[in-house]
N, C-alpha and C positions, 0 to 999 in steps of 0.2 A: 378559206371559209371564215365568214366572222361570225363570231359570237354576238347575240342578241343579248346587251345588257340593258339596264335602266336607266343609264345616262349617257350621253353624247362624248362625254369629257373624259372617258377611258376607252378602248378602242382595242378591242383584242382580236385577228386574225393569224388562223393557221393556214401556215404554209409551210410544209415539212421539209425538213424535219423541225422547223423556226416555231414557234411559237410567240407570236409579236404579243407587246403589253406595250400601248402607245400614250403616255400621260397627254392628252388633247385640251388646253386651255391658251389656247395660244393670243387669246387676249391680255393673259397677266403671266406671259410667257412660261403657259404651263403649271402652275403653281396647284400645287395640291390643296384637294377640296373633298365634304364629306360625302360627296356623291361618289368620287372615287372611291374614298377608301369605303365607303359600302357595297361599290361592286365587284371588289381587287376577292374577297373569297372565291365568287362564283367563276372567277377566273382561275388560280389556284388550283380550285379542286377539279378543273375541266382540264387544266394542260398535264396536270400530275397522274390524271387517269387517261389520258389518249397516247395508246401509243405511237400515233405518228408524229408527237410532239417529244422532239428529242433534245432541244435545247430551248431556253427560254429566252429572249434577248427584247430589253426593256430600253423605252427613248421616249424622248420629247417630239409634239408634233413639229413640223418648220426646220429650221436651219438656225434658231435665232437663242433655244432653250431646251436643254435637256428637264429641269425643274427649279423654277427659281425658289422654291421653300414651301411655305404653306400659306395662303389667300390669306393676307391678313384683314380682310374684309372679313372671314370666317370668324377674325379671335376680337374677344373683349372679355373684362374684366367679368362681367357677370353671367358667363357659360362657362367658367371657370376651367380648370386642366383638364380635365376630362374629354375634352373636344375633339382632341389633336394632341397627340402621340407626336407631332412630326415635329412639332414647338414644345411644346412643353416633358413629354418623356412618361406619362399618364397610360395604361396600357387601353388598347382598343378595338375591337376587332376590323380586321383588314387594313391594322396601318402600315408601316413601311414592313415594320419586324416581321412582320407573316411574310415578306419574301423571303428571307433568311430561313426558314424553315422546308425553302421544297427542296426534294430531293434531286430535283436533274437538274443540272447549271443552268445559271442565270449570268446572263451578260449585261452589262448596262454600257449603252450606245451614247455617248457624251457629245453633243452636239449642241454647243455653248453654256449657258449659264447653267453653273450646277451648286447650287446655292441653300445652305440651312437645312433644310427637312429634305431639299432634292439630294445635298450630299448625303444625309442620311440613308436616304433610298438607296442613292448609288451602294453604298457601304453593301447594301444586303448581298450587292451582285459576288459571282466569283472572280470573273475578271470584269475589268472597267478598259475599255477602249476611248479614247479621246479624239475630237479633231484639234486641230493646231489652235484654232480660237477661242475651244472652252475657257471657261474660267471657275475658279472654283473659291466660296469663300462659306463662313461661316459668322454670321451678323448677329449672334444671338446676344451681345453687349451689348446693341445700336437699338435696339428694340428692349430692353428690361426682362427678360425672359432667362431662365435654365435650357442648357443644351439637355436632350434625355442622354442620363447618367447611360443608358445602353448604348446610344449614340456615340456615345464619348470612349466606354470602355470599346466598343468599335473601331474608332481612330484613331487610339490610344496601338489596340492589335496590329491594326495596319502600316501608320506610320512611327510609331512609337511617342512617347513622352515628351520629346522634343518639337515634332511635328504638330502632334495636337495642341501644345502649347501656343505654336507660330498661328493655328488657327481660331484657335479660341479665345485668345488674349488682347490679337491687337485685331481681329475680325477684317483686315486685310485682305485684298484679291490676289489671286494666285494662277498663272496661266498655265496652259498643257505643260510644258515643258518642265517648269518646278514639280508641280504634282506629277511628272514622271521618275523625276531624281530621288523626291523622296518617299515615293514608293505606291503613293494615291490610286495613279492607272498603273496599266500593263503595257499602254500602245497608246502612241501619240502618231497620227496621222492625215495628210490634206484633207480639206472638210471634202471633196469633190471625191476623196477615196476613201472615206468611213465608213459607207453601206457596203462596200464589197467587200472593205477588211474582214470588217462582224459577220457577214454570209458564209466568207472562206474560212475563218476560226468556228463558225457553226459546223460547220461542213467538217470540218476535224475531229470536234467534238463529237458528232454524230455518227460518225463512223465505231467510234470505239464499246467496249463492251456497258448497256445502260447501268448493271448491277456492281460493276466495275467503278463508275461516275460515282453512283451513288453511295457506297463505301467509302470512298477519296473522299468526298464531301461530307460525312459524318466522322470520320477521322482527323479531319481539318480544322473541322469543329470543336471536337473534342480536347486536341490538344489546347487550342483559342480557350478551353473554358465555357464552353457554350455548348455542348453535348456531352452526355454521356458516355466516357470511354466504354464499359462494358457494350453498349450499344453498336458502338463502334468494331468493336472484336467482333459481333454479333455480325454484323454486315459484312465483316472480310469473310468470316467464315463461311457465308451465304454466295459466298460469288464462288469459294470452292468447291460447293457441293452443287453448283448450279448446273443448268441445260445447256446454258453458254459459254460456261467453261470446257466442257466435253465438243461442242460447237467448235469454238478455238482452237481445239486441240486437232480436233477432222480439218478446219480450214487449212491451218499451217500445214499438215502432214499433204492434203491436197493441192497446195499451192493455190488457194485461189480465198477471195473477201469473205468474211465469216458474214454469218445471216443472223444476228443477234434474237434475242425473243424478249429478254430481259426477265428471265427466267432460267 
């Protein structure tokens, strides 16, 4: 089923347990625009409340662009930072960071260029799949612009101080294979076997307990510095006293697939 948004250039269908988020500008290979990030809430708050959407797994349309950055047809000096969150680090509603806040994983489906504000995006995912010809850089020197300081303390998490440095400094490309060594993706894979990678990793995913996921993922967080521990305890202890833990407990003792509620 697709979602009826306002613009052509974000493209959200469910197909369960997947929840697609499809960046669709494949004229400037994707590039983020404020028409996206104004319809990226109503996406959000539709896949976070259905529950036949049990993982979220986010791409570029084509074969050619995961997200090349942010339209710079969008930016000029006199719309000031405020615009774009995705360049400049200016807070906004429905920019990349509002992925980084849902509660059921997010996969980011890398399928070549993944570049500036697109790696940003990527960053929000929990795991990042790659094809073998992404490429990944971070151009914010080439252009006169700040990377967002969230962005940064993001990259900074991921691959550490060293990494962020090789990215941010000399704004160099960097193909699957390095951004798997140091730590960028999860899965580097033929471009011709990437949708069925991320289907079969959905499919894992969705199997398992949702209130389960969502704990792991404010825990994750939390240690990162970017949630709340208390919150976090809060959420483990919510999947103890849950329906689906008792669920769990009748499946295993039955020998057969638990029926989750998430609940």
């Amino acid at each position: 089923m697709r979602l009826d948004l306002p613009t052509d250039q974000l493209v959200a269908e469910i197909e369960p347990p997947i929840g697609w988020l499809v960046f669709d500008n494949p004229q400037r290979h994707n590039a983020l625009t404020g028409e996206m990030f104004a319809a990226l809430p109503t996406v959000v708050d539709r896949y976070e409340a259905d529950p036949d959407v049990r993982v979220i797994v986010m791409r570029g349309a084509g074969d050619t662009a995961f997200v090349s950055g942010a339209d710079i047809g969008e930016l000029s000096a006199d719309r000031g930072p405020s615009e774009s969150r995705a360049t400049t680090g200016t807070p906004r509603p429905g920019g990349p960071d509002l992925l980084g806040t849902l509660a059921k994983p997010l996969v980011a489906m890398i399928n070549g260029y993944c570049i500036g504000g697109g790696l940003l995006t990527a960053l929000q995912a929990d795991l990042r799949v790659a094809a073998e010809h992404a490429t990944f850089a971070i151009p914010a020197g080439k252009l006169g612009v700040g990377y967002p300081y969230e962005g940064t303390e993001l990259l900074v998490s991921t691959v550490g101080p060293g990494g962020a440095s090789r990215l941010l400094l000399t704004a160099e490309r960097i193909g699957a294979d390095e951004a798997l060594a140091m730590g960028l993706v999860q899965q580097v894979v033929p471009a011709a076997e990437l949708e069925q990678t991320v289907r079969a990793l959905a499919d894992t995913i969705a199997a398992l307990a949702p209130l389960s996921l969502a704990a792991a993922k404010r825990s994750i967080r939390a240690v990162c510095g970017r949630d709340d521990p208390a919150a976090a305890r809060q959420a483990i202890a919510d999947c103890w006293a849950s329906e689906d833990f008792a669920e769990g407990r009748r499946a295993f003792a039955e020998r057969r697939p638990p029926r989750w509620q998430g609940s």
